[in-house]
C-alpha positions in Angstrom: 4.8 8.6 35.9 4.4 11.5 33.6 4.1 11.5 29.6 7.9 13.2 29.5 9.8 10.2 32.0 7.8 7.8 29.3 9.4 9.2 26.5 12.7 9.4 27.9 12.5 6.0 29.1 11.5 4.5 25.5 13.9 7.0 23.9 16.6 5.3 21.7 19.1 7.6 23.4 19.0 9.4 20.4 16.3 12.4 21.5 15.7 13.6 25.0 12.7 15.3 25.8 11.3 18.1 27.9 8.0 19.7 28.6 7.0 23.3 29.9 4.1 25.7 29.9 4.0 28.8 28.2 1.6 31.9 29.2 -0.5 32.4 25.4 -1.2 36.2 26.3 -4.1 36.0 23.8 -6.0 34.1 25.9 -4.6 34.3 28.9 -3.7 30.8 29.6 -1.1 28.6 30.2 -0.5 25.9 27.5 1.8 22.8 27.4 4.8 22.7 24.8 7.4 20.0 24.0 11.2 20.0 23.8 12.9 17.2 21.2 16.1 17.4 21.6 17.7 15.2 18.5 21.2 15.1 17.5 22.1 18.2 19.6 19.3 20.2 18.0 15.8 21.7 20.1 12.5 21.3 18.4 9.9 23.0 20.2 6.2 21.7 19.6 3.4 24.1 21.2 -0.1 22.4 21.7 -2.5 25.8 20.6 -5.0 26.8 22.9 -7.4 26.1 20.0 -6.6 22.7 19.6 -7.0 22.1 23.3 -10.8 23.3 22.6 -11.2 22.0 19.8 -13.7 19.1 19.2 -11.0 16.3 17.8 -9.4 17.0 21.0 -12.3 16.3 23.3 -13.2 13.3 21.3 -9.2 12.4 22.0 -10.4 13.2 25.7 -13.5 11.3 25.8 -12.1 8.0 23.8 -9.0 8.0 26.7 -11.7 8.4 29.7 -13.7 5.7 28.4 -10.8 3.3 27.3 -9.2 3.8 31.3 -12.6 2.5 32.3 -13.5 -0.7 30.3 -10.3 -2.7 31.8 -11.7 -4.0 35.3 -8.8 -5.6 37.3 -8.0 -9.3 36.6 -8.4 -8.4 33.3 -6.3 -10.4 30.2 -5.2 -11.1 27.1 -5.5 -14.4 25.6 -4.2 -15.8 22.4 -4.7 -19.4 21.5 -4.0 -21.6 24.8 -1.6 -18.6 26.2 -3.0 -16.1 28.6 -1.4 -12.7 29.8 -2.4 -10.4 32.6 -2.8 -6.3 31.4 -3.7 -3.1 33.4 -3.7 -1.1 30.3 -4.6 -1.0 26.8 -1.0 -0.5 25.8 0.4 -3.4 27.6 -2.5 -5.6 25.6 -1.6 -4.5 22.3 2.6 -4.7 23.1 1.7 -8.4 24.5 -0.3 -9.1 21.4 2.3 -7.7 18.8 5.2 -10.1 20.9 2.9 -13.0 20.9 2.5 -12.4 17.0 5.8 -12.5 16.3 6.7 -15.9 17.6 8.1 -18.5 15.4 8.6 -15.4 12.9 11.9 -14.4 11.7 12.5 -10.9 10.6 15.2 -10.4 7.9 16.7 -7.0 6.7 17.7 -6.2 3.3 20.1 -4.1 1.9 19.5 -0.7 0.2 20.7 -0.1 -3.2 23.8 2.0 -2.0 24.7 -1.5 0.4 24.9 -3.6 -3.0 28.0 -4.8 -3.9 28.7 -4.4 -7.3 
């Protein structure tokens, strides 16, 4: 599964996305670029070719290589006497966040213009 059918999938319906290359004829390369669609309307985001090497990018690079790496299989979450299987870091944290919120109720307030007077 590729970064774009992830975003699509945990869209809101709201924004739809799509990703391309484009040739950057000053270096001769291609580079990626992104495609939010929101509300009808395209915003284009182009990754630079000096981002991609750049030095905060290759630490971005290294910290994802090592981070695949330190879950060996069987590995789990556990949080107090309850246990969860993961693969990945995300499903970890999503796990922990759920987990958290047990027994917790969330309650929304109104903004000023909701008042009645």
């Amino acid at each position: 599964e590729n970064i774009v059918d992830i975003l699509n999938r945990k869209s809101t319906g709201e924004s739809h996305y799509k990703a391309s290359c484009r040739f950057d004829e000053d270096h001769q390369v291609w580079v990626p670029e992104l495609v939010v669609r929101t509300h009808g309307v395209d915003y284009k985001y182009q990754v630079s070719y000096d981002f991609l090497n750049s030095k905060e990018y290759g630490r971005i690079a290294s910290l994802s290589e090592t981070l695949d790496q330190l879950l060996d299989e069987g590995a789990y979450v556990k949080r107090g006497e309850r246990t969860q299987k993961v693969e990945t870091f995300e499903q970890a944290l999503n796990w922990l966040v759920k987990e958290s919120m047990r027994g917790v109720s969330r309650q929304r307030y109104k903004g000023l213009g909701e008042m009645n007077p």
